[in-house]
N, C-alpha and C positions, 0 to 999 in steps of 0.2 A: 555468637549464638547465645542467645539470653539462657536459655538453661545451665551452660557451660559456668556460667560465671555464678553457679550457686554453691554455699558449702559443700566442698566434696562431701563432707558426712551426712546431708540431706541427698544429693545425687547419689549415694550407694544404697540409703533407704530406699529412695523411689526404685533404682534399679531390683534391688531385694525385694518389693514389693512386686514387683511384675510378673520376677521368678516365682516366688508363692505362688501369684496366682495361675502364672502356665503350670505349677506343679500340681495344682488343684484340679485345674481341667483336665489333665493327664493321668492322675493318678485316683483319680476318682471314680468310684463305681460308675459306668456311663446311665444309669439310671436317675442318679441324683445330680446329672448334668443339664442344660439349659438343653433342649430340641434346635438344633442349628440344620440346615438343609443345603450343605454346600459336602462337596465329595473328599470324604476323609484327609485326602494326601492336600487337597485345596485349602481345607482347614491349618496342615500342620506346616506347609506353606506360609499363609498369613500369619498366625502365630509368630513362627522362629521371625522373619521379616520383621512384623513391629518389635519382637524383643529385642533384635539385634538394631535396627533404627532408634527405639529410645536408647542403648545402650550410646551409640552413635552421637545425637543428640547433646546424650548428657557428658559424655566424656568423649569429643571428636578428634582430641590426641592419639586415641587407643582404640585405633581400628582393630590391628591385628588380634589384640589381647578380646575385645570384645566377640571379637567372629572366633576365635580359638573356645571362649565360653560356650558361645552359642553353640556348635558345633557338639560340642564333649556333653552341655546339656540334655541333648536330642539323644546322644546314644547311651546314656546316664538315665534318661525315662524311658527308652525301653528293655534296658537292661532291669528295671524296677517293675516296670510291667510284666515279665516273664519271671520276676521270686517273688512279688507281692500276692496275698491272694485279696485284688482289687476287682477280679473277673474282667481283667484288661488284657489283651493280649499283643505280645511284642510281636513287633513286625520290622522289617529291617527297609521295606519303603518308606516307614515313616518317617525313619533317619535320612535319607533320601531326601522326603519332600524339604524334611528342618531344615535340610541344606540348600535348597532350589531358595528358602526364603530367608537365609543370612545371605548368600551370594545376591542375593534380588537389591538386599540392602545395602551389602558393600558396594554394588554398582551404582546402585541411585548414587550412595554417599561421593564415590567418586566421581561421576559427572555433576554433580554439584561443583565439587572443589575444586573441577575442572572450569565449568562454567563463570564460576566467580574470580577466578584467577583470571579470565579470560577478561573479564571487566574491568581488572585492575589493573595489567598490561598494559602498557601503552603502545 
């Protein structure tokens, strides 16, 4: 995978960079956020999903450790949502959905590597 093969120290920025910015979206008054029209938990779905897929992506050695991230980050932003006063409120579905969309990506990831082992096979 062409990403794999970049400076680790440039793959933890671009990862670091992604988290800011779900931290942004999360932790930010929902006022000064972009208008999206898809149903909350749809939202924090896609979200955890792409974060944990670029995680994926960029280091495809480290499933575990990246869906272990993903995971701890999801209940780590609502636990900041319920002591910040961001006018966010924590909700224990949302941690829910983050999971419905690391799991979504552990599974693509693995029928990929399923898939592709399967072409390699003889």
């Amino acid at each position: 995978m062409f990403p794999a093969i970049l400076p680790r120290p440039l793959r933890l920025a671009l990862y670091a960079a992604a988290v800011g910015v779900l931290f942004w979206l999360t932790l930010s008054p929902t006022d000064e956020l972009p208008k999206v029209t898809l149903w909350d938990k749809a939202e924090h779905a896609l979200a955890w999903f792409v974060l944990t897929a670029l995680g994926l992506v960029l280091s495809p050695r480290r499933p575990r450790a990246i869906a272990v991230f993903a995971l701890f980050l999801g209940v780590l932003v609502e636990v900041l949502q319920a002591i910040l006063p961001v006018g966010r409120d924590a909700d224990w579905h949302d941690a829910v959905a983050d999971s419905v969309g690391v799991f979504a990506a552990l599974g693509l990831y693995a029928l990929g590597l399923r898939l592709a082992r399967g072409r390699t096979d003889p």
